[in-house]
FIVEXBA-998815 format. One record per residue (C-alpha): residue number from 0; x, z negated, y negated; residue in three letters. Coordinates in Angstrom, 3 decimals. Each point is the difference from the previous one (the first is absolute). Layout:
REM FIVEXBA-998815
+-----+----------+----------+----------+-----+
!   i !       c1 !       c3 !       c2 !  aa !
+-----+----------+----------+----------+-----+
! NUM !        X !        Z !        Y ! Ala !
...
+-----+----------+----------+----------+-----+
REM end
This chain:
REM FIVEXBA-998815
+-----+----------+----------+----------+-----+
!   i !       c1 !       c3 !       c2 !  aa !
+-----+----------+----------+----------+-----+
!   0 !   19.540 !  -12.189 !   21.422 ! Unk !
!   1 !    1.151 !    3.449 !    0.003 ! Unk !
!   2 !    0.588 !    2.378 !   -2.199 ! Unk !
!   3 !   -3.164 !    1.861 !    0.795 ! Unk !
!   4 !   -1.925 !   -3.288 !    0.222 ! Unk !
!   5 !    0.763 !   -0.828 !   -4.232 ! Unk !
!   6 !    0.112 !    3.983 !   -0.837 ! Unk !
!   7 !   -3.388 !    0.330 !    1.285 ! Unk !
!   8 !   -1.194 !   -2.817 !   -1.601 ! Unk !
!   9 !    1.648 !    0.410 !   -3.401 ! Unk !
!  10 !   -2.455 !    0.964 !   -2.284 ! Unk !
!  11 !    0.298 !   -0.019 !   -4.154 ! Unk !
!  12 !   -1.970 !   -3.647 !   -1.292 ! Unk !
!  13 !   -2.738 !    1.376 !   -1.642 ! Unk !
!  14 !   -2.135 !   -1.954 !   -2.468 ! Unk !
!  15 !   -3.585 !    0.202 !    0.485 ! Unk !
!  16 !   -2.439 !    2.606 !   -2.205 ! Unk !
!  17 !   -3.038 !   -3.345 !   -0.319 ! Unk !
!  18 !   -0.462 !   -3.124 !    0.556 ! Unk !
!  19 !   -1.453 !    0.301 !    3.520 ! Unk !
!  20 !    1.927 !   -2.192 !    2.503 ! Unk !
!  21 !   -0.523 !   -1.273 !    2.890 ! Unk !
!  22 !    2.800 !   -2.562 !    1.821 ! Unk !
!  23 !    0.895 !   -2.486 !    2.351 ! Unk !
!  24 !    2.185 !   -1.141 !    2.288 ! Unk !
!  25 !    0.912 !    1.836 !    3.227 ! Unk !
!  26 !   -1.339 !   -0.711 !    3.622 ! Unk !
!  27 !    0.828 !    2.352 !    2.885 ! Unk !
!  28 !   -4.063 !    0.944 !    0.650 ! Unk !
!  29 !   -0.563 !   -0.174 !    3.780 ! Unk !
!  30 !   -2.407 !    3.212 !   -0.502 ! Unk !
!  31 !    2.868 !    2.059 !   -2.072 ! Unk !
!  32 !   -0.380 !    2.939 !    2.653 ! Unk !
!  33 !   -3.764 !    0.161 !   -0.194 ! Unk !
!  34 !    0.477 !    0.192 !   -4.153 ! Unk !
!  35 !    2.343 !    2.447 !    0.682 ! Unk !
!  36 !   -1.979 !    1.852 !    2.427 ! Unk !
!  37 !   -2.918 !   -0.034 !   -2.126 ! Unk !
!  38 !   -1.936 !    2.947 !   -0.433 ! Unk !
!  39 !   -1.651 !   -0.965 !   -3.566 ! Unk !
!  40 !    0.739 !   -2.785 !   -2.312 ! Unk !
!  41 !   -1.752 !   -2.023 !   -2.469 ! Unk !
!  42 !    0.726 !    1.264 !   -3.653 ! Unk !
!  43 !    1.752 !   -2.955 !   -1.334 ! Unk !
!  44 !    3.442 !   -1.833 !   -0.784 ! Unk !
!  45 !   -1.062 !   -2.085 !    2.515 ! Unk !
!  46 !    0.176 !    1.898 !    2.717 ! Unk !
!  47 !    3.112 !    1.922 !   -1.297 ! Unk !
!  48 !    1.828 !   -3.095 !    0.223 ! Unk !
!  49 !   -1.033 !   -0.998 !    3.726 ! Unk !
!  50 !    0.556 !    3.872 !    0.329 ! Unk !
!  51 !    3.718 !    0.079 !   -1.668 ! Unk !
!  52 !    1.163 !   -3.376 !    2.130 ! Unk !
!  53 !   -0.729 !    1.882 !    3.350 ! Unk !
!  54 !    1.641 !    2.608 !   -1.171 ! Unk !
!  55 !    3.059 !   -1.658 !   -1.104 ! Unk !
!  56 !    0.432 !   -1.806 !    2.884 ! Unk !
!  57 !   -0.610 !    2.377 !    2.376 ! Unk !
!  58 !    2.915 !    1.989 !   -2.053 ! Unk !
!  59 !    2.261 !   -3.240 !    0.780 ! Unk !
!  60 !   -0.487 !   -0.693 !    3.031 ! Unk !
!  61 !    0.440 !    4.071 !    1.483 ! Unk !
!  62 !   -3.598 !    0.855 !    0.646 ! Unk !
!  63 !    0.537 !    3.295 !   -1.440 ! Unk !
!  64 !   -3.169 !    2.120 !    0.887 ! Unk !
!  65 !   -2.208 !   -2.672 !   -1.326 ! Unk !
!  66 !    2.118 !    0.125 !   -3.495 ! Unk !
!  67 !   -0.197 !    3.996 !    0.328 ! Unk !
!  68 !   -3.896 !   -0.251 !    0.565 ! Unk !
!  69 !   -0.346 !   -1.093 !   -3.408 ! Unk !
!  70 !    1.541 !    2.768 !   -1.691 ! Unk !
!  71 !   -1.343 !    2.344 !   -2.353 ! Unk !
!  72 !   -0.310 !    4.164 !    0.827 ! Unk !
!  73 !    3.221 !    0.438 !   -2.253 ! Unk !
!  74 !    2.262 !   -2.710 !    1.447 ! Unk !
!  75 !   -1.177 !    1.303 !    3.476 ! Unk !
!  76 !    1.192 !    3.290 !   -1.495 ! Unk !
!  77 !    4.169 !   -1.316 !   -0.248 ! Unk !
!  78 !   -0.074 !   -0.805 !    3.925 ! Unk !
!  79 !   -2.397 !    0.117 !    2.885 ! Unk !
!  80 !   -0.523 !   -3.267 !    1.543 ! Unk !
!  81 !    2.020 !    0.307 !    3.124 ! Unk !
!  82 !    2.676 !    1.205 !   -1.760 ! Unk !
!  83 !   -0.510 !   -3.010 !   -2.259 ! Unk !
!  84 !   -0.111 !   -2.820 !    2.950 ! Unk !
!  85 !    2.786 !    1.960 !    1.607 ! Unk !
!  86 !    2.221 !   -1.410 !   -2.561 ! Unk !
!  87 !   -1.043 !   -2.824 !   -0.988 ! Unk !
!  88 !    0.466 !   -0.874 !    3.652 ! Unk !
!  89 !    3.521 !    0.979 !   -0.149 ! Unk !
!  90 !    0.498 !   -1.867 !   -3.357 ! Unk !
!  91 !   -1.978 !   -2.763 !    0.108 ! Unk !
!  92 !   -0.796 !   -2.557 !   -2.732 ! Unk !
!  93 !    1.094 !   -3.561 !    0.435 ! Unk !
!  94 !   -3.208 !   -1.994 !    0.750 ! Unk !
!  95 !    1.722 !   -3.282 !   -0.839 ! Unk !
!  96 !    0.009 !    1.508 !   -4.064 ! Unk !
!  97 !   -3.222 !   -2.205 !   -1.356 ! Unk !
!  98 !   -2.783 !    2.569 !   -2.190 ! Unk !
!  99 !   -2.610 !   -1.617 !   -1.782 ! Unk !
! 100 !   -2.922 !    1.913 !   -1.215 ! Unk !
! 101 !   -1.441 !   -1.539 !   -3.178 ! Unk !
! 102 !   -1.992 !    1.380 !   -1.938 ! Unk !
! 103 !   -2.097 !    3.332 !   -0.746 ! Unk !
! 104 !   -0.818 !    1.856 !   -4.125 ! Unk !
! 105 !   -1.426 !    2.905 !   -1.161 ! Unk !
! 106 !    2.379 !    2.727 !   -0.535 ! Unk !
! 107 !   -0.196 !    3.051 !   -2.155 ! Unk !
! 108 !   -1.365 !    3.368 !    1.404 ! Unk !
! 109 !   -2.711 !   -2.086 !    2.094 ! Unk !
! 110 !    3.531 !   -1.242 !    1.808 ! Unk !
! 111 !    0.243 !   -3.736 !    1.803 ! Unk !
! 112 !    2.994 !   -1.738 !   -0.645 ! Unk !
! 113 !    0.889 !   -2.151 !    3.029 ! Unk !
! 114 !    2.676 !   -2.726 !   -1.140 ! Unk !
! 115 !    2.100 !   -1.583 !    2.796 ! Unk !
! 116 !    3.829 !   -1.571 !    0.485 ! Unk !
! 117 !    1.948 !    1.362 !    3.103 ! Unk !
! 118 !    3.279 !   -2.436 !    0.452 ! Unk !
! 119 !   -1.033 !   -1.632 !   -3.368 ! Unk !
! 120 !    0.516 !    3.424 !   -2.258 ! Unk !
! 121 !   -3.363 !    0.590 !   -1.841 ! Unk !
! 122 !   -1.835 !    3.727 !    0.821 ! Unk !
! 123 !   -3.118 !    2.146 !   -0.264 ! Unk !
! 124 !   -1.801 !    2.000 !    1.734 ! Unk !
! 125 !   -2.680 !    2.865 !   -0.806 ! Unk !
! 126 !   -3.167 !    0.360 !    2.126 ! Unk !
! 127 !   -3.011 !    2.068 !   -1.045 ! Unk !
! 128 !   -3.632 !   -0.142 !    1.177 ! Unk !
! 129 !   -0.621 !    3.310 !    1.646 ! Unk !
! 130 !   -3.137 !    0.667 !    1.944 ! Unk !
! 131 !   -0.970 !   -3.511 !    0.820 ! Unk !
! 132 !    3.442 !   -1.568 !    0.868 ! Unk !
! 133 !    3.090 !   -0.631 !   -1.728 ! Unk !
! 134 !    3.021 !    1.712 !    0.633 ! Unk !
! 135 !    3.870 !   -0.629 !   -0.694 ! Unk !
! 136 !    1.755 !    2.579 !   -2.585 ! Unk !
! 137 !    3.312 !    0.340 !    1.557 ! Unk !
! 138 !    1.846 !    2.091 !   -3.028 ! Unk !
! 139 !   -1.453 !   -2.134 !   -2.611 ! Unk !
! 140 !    0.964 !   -3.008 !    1.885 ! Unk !
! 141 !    3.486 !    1.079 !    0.643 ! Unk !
! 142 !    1.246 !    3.125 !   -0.863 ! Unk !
! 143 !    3.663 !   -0.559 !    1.697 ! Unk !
! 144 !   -1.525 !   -0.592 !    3.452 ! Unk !
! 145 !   -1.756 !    4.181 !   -0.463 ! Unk !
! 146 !    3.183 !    1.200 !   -0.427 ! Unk !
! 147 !    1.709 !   -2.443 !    3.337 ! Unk !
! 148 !   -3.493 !    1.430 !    1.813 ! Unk !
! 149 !    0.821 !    3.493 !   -1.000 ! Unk !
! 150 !    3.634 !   -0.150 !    1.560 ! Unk !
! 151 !    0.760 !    0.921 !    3.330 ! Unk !
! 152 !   -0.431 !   -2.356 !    2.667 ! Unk !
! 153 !    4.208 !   -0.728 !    0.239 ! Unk !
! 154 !    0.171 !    0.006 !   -3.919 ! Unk !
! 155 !   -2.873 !   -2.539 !   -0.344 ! Unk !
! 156 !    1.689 !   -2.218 !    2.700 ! Unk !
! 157 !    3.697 !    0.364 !   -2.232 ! Unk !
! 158 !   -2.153 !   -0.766 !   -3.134 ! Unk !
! 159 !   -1.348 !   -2.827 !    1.147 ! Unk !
! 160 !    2.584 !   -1.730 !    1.031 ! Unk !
! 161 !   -0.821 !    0.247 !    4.053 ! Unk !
! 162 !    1.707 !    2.991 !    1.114 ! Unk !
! 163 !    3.367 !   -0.365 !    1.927 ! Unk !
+-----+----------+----------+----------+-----+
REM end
């Protein structure tokens, strides 16, 4: 995996805010794109979850704009989306690097906490439900990967361990 493939998923483990959980183990979903893709979701951990595993493996596996379609107004903010595909086409992630998506709890500030492993190291995500879908925080997530988004296109490539 590359350096941008575990920067971008690094994320501080968070413990959750209640007791609301919802788990299991993870199956690629043959309809990942249309949960992606959707246009509203289903209020509910449930959903999250079959949400957060498309997401997560369409993040692993290079399928960039799908991952960026999920993103919330201020993530969207830090880079435009071909901007954002650009380089992770440039500096891809290693596909081969197993995530599982496991489980889904209430988080403070009306926050979902998405828990997951990428390569085995334990991480969390932060999605909120905003106007009838739920959308990936990207600087509560992982604040190092604002700062790598906010570089210039050669300095992202050196800090992420792809440039020549």
């Amino acid at each position: 995996m590359t350096v941008v493939g575990l920067t971008l998923a690094a994320a501080a483990g968070l413990a959750s805010c209640t007791g609301s959980r919802v788990s299991g183990s993870h199956r690629a979903s043959p309809q990942g794109a249309d949960v992606l893709a959707a246009r509203r979701d289903p209020k509910s951990a449930h959903r999250l979850l079959l949400v957060a595993r498309a997401f997560n493996d369409a993040f692993q596996v290079n399928r960039d704009a799908a991952v960026y379609g999920r993103w919330d107004a201020a993530s969207r903010a830090i880079i435009s989306g071909p901007a954002y595909v650009r380089r992770h086409r440039e500096c891809p992630n290693d596909p081969r690097t197993p995530v599982d998506t496991w489980g889904v709890s209430r988080g403070p500030g009306g926050a979902w906490l998405v828990h997951y492993a990428l390569g085995g190291q334990q991480l969390t995500d932060w999605w909120y439900y905003v106007d009838g879908r739920f959308v990936f925080d990207l600087a509560r997530s992982n604040p190092a990967a604002v700062a790598l988004y906010r570089a210039s296109p050669a300095r992202y490539l050196q800090l992420a361990g792809c440039g020549s």
